[in-house]
N, C-alpha and C positions, 0 to 999 in steps of 0.2 A: 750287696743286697740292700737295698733301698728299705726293705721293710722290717730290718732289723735296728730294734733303738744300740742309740751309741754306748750306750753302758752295759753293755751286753758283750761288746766287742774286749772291751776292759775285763769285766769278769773274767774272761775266757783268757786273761793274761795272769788272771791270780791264784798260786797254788792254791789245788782244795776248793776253789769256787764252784768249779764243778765238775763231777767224776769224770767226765769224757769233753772235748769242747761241742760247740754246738754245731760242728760240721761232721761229728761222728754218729754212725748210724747206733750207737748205742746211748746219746746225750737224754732221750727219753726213757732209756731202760732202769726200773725203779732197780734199787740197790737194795742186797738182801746183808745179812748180819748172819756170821757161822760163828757159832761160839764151841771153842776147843775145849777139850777136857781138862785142859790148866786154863783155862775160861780167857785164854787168847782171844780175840776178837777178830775176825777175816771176812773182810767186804768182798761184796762179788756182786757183777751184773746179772740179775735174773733173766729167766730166757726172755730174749725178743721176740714179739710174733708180730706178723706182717701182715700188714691190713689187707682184708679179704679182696680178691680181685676182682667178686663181682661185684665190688660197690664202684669202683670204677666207672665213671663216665669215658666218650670217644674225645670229649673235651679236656681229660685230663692227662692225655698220652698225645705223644706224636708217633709216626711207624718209622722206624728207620731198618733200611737193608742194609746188611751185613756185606763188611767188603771182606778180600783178601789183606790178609795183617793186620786186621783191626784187633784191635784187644779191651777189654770193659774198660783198662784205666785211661784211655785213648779217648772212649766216647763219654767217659765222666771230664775230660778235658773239653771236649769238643760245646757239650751240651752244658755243664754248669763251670764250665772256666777254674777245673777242680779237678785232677786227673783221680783224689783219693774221693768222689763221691758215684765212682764207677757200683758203689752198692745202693742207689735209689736206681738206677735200671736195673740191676740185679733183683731187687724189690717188685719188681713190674712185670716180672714175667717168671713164669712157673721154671724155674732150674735152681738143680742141689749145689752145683760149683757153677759160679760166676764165668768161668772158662765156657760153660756152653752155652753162652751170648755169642760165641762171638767163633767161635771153632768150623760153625757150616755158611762159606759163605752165599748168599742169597737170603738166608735166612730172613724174615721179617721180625722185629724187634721193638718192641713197647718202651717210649720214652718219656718219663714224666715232665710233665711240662714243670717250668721252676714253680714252688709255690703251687702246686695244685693237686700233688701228689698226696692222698690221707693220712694223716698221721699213725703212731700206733695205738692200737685198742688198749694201750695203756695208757694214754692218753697225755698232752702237753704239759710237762711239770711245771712250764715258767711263767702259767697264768695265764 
């Protein structure tokens, strides 16, 4: 990815730099603090939510149909050279399990284009 600076890439090699790397759909979910009743401290991803579909542009998707034997982590290989980013088109289209991208085939399928898909309404932590 071109548009990502080179110390970013390090980061993501150093325990603790950051809770998730920055290829997981949860890299911008803010981190909450559970404090135990022996005042333990337990980090946890707070929920993620997925940016509204209708702010979506026809510029920010491609349609792709659905073949026999495709599977999400298939079209996250195909589309961003990442068989584990099968969850930014899961992100793009209204389904509860990832499995029903990809289960009917003909189906039409919402693809984000790399870099054009919205972030979360939590918004980019790394500035």
């Amino acid at each position: 990815m071109a548009d990502i600076e080179p110390y970013e890439n390090a980061l993501d090699a150093i325990p603790g730099a950051h809770p998730y790397p920055r290829t997981s759909r949860y890299h911008d979910a803010e981190i909450g603090i559970h404090r135990q009743a022996d005042g333990t401290e337990v980090r946890y991803a707070k929920r993620r939510l997925l940016p509204p579909i209708e702010d979506r542009t026809g510029d920010d998707t491609q349609s792709h149909t659905v073949r026999t034997g495709e599977r999400p982590d298939l079209l996250g290989r195909r589309y961003f050279g990442d068989p584990g980013q099968w969850w930014q088109i899961a992100d793009a289209n209204p389904v509860l399990d990832p499995r029903e991208l990809t289960d009917e085939p003909g189906r039409e399928i919402d693809v984000p284009l790399a870099g054009h898909f919205p972030r979360s309404p939590q918004g980019d932590r790394r500035g």
